[in-house]
VEXLOTI-692069 format. One line per 10 residues: number of its first residue (from 1); their letters; for each residue x, y, z of C-alpha. Coordinates in Angstrom, 1 decimal. Example, Ala and Ser with C-alpha at 12.3 -4.5 7.8 and 13.67 -1.06 7.14 Angstrom:
<recs>
1 = as = 12.3/-4.5/7.8  13.7/-1.1/7.1;
</recs>
This chain:
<recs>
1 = xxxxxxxxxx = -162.7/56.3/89.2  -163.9/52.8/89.3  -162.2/49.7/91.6  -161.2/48.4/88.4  -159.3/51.3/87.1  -155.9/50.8/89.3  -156.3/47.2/88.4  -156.5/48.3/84.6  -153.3/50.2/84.9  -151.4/47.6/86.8;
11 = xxxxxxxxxx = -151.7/45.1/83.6  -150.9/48.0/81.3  -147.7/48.7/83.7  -146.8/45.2/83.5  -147.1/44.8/79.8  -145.0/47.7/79.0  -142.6/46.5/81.2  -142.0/42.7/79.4  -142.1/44.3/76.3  -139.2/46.3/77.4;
21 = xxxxxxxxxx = -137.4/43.6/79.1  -138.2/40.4/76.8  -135.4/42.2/74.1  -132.8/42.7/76.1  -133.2/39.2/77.3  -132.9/37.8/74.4  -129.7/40.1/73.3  -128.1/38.7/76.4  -128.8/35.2/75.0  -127.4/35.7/71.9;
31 = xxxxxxxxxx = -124.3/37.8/73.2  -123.1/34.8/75.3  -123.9/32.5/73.4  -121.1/34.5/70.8  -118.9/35.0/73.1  -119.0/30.6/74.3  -118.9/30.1/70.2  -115.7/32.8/70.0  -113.8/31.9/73.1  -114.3/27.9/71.5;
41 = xxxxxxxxxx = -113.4/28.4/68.4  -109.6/30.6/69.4  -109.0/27.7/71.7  -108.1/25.7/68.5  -106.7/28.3/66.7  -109.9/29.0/64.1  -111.1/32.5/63.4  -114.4/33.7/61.9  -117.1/35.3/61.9  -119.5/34.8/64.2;
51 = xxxxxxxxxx = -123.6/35.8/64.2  -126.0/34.4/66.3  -130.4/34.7/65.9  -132.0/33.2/68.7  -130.4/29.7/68.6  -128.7/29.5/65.1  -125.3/30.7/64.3  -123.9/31.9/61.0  -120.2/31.6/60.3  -118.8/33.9/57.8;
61 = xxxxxxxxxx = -115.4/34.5/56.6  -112.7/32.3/55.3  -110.2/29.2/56.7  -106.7/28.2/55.4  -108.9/24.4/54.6  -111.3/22.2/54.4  -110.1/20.9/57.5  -110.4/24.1/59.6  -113.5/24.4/58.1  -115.5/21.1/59.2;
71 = xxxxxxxxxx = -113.5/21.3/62.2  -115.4/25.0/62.9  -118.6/23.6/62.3  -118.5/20.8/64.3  -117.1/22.8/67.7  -120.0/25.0/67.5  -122.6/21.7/67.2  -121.2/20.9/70.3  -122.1/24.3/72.3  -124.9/23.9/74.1;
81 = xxxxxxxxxx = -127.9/26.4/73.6  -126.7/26.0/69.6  -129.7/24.8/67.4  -128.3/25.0/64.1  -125.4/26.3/62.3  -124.6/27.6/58.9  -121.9/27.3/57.9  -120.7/29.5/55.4  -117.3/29.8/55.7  -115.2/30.1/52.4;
91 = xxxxxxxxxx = -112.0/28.0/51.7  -109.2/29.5/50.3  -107.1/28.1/47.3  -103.5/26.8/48.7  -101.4/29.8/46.9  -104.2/32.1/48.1  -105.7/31.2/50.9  -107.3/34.4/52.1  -107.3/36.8/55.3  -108.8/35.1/58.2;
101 = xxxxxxxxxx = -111.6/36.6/60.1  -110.1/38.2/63.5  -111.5/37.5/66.4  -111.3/40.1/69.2  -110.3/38.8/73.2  -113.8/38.5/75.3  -112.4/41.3/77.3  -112.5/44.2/75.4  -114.5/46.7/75.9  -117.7/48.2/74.1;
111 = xxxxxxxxxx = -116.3/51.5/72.8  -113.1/49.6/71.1  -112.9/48.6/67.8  -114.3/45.4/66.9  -115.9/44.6/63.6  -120.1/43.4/63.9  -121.8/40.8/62.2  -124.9/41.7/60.7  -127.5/40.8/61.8  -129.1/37.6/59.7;
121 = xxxxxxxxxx = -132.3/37.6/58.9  -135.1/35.7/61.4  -136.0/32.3/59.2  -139.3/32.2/57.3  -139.8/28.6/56.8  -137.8/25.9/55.2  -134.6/27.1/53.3  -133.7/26.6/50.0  -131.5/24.4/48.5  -128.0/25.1/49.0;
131 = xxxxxxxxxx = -125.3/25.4/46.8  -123.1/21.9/46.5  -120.2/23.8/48.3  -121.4/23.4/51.2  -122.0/19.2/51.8  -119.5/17.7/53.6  -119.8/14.5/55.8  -117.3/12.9/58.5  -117.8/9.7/59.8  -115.0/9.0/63.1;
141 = xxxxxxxxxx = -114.5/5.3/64.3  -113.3/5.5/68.0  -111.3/2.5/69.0  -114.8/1.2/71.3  -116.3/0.8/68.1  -118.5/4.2/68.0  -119.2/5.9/64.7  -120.1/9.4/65.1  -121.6/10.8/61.6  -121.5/14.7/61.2;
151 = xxxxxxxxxx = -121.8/17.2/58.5  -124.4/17.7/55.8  -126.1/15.1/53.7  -127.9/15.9/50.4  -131.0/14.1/51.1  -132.9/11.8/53.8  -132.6/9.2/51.2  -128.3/9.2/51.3  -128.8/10.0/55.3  -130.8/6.8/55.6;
161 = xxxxxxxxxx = -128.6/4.7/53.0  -125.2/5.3/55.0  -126.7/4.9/59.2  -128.4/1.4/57.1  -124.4/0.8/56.3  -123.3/1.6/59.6  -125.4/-0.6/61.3  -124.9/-3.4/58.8  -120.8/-3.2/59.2  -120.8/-2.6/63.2;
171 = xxxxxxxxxx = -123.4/-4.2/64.5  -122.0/-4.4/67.8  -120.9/-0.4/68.4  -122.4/2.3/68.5  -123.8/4.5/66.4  -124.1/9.0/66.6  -126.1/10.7/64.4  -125.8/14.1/63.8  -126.4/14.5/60.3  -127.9/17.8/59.3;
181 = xxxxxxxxxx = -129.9/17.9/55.4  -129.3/20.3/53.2  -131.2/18.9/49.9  -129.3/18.9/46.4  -129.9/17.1/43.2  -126.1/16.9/42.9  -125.8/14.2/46.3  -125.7/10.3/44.5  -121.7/10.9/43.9  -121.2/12.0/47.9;
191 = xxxxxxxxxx = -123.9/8.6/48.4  -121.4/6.4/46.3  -118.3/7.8/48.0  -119.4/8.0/51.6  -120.9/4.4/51.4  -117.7/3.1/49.8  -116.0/4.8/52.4  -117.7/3.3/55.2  -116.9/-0.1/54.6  -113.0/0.5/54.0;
201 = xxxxxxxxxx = -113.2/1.9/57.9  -114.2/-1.5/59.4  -110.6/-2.8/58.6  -109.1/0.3/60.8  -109.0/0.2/64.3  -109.8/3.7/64.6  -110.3/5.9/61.4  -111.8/8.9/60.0  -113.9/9.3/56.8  -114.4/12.9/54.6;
211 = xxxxxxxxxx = -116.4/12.6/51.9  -117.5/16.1/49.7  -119.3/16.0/45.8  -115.7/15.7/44.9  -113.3/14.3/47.6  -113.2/11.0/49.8  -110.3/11.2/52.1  -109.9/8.2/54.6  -107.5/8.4/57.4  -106.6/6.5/60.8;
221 = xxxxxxxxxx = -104.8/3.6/62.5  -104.6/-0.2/60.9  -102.3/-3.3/62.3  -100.8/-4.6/59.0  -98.9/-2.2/56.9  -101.0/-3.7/53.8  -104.1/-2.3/54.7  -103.6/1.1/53.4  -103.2/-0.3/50.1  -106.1/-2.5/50.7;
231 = xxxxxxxxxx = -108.4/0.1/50.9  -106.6/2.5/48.5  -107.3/0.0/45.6  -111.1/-1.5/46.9  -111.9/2.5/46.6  -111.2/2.9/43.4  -112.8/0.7/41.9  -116.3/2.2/42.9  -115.7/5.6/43.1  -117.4/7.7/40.5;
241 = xxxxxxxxxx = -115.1/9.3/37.8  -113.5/12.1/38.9  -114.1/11.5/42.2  -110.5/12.4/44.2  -109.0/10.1/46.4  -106.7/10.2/49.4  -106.2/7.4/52.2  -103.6/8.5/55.0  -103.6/5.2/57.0  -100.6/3.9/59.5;
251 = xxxxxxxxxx = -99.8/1.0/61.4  -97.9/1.4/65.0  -94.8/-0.8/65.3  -95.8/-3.8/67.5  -95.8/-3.6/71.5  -93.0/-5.7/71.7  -90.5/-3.3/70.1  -91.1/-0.4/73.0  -88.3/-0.6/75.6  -89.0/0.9/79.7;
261 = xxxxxxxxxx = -86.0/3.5/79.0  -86.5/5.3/82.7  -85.0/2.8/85.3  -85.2/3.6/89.0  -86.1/2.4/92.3  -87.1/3.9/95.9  -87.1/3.4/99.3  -89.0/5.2/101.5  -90.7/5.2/105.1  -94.0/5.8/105.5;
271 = xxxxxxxxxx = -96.1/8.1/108.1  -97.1/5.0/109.3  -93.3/3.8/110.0  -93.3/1.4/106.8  -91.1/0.6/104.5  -92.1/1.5/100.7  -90.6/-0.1/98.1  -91.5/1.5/94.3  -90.2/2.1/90.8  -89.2/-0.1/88.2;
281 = xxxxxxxxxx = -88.1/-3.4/88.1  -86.3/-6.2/86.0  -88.0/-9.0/86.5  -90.9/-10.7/89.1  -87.6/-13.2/90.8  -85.8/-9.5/91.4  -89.1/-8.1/93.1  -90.3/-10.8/95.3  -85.7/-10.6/96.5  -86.2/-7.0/97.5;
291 = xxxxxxxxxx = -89.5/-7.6/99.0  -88.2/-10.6/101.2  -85.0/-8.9/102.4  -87.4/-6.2/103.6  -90.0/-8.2/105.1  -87.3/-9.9/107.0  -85.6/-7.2/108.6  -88.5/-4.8/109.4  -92.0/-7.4/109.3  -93.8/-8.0/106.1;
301 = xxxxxxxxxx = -97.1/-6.3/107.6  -94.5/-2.8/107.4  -93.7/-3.2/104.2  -95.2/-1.6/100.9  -94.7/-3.2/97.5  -95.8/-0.5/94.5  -92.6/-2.0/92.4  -93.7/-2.4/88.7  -92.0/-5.6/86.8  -91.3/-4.1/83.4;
311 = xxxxxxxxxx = -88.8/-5.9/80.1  -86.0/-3.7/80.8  -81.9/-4.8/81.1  -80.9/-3.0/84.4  -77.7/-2.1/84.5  -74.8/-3.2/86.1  -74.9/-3.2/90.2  -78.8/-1.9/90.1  -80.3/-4.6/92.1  -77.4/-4.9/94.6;
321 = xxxxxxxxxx = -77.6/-1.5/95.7  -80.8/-1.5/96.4  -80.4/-4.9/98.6  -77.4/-3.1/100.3  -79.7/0.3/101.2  -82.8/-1.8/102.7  -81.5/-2.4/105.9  -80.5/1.6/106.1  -84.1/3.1/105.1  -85.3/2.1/108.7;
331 = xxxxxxxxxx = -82.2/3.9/110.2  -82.7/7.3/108.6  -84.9/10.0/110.0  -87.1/11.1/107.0  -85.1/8.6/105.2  -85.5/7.9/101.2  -83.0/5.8/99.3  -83.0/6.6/95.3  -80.9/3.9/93.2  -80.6/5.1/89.3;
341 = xxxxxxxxxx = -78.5/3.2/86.4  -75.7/6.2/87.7  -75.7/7.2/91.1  -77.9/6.2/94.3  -78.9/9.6/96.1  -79.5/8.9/100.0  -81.3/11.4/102.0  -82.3/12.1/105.4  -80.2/12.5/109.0  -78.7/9.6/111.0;
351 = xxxxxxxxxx = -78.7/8.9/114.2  -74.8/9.4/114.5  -72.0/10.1/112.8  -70.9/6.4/112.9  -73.6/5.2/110.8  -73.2/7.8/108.4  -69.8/6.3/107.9  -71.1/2.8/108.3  -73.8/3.4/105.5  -71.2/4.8/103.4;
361 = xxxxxxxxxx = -68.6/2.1/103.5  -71.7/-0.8/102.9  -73.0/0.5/99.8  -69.3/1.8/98.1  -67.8/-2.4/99.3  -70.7/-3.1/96.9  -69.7/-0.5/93.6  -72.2/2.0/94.0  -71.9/5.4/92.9  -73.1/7.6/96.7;
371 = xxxxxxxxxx = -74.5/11.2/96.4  -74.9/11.8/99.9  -75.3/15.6/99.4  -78.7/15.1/101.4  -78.1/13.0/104.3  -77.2/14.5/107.1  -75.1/13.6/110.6  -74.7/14.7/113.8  -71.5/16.5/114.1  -68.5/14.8/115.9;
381 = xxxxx = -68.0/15.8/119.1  -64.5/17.7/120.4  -62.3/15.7/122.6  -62.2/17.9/126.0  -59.1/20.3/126.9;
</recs>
């Protein structure tokens, strides 16, 4: 036996070992990548079918919508390790709309019943055109001004047409692309519709576009009622014919119109023996009265302001019990003072019984409602014999 021969069957050894191990690897890939993709997808309540082959995933089965549908697709974009998906997910009809695809918990075992994929078939090259069905494009306008495109377009011609749009109408957001193509001769309705569609979204705030060969839907928020309209009747007059429309769009009622409905106030002392002042209050001239009362009985440099002025109408006796407690807070071992529209809850322990009674008879002279369930006092001493 020659020097090289135990080098000879070292390389064999090695050989036959990756060979062996370089499939299981790549099982174990594709298994968690499946179960990431699953576990997603039952977060939001979708169920399918899921395959994976190296780094694409198949989705089989069928959704209650087109909704759940897109929405599927676009989770499992945003896995990472994902290279492409296809999505074949049917849509059933609104009497009918089909069983969905169970998906079993990630902890069940191996030797439980669990229905498996097969196993698609490794790509040869470029794919063939795909069947209109499945072209659908979103287009989301975040209230920064980002438009995220996703979905499939029909060709690199309508793909290039509608990011041209998007830079044209926002030229100062940004702009996501993650347009896949699936090539069709059936696309120059979509490339109508989804251009259309893109300039209605630049008089929404923050809006959403879905476009199909047969369907624009635009949805989102505006700030005059009129602009639904706006862009229901500027649509129609470029769709194609036959092309459906829907536009969902709503306007908030105006800031001014929302009212601070929780009203209360604190007074606490700190670890560092302040004074904290915090909740809600009426108006800056009631904040800057509780801060100065404070400030002049224990030291501005003690005192801690995290009050927050809000357009409230407090009610009766609020800011006068709050005055009357201040000079108390400092009194009170682990003292806190809580005044509320009903009832200002005091708790804590006093030195003595006399100021519990002295506390007490201050804030009652002034109308407020006491819980005092929580404050505590020595106990009175017994006369002698």
């Amino acid at each position: 036996m020659t020097t090289r021969t135990p080098i000879l069957v070292g390389v064999l050894l090695f050989a036959a070992l990756a060979v062996s191990v370089v499939p299981r690897h790549v099982d174990s890939i594709e298994r968690d990548l499946s179960q990431k993709i699953e576990l997603s997808l039952s977060q939001q309540g979708l169920a399918a079918r899921v395959s994976v082959s190296g780094r694409d995933v198949y989705l089989r089965g069928r959704v209650q919508g087109d909704v759940a549908q897109q929405r599927a697709g676009e989770l499992v974009r945003e896995i990472r390790g994902v290279r492409r998906v296809f999505n074949e997910l049917g849509v059933g009809s609104r009497h009918n709309p089909g069983p969905l695809a169970s998906i079993a918990p990630l902890g069940e075992e191996v030797g439980q019943a669990r229905p498996i994929p097969p196993k698609p078939a490794v790509d040869q090259g470029p794919a063939a055109p795909r069947a209109s069905s499945v072209h659908r494009v979103t287009a989301e306008l975040s209230a920064d001004r980002t438009l995220t495109f996703t979905g499939h377009a029909p060709s690199e011609r309508a793909k290039d047409t509608w990011l041209a749009k998007a830079l044209e109408l926002f030229p100062d957001g940004q702009l996501r692309d993650r347009l896949m193509v699936e090539p069709t001769e059936e696309g120059e309705r979509m490339v109508v519709a989804v251009t259309a569609g893109l300039a209605s979204l630049r008089d929404l705030q923050e809006g959403r576009l879905s476009a199909t060969m047969s369907r624009l839907r635009v949805s989102g928020k505006a700030s005059t009622e009129e602009t639904e309209e706006k862009i229901r009747e500027s649509l129609a007059a470029v769709l194609p014919s036959g092309m459906k429309l829907a536009v969902d769009v709503y306007s908030p009622a105006p800031v001014a119109e929302v009212r601070t409905t929780v009203v209360r106030s604190m007074l606490s002392r700190g670890r560092d023996d302040s004074v904290i002042l915090s909740g809600v209050v009426a108006s800056e001239d009631m904040k800057q009265a509780w801060l100065g009362k404070a400030g002049e009985i224990y030291s501005p440099a003690r005192v801690r302001d995290r009050l927050r002025v809000a357009s409230i109408k407090p009610p009766a006796g609020y800011g006068t019990c709050l005055m009357s407690a201040i000079p108390w807070v400092g009194k009170l071992k682990n003292g806190r003072v809580e005044v509320s529209p009903k009832v200002v809850r005091v708790s804590g322990k006093t030195a003595n019984r006399e100021d519990y009674d002295n506390l007490r008879s201050d804030l009652e002279a002034v109308g407020c409602t006491l819980d005092l369930a929580r404050l505590a006092a020595p106990a009175a001493r017994r006369g002698d014999g």
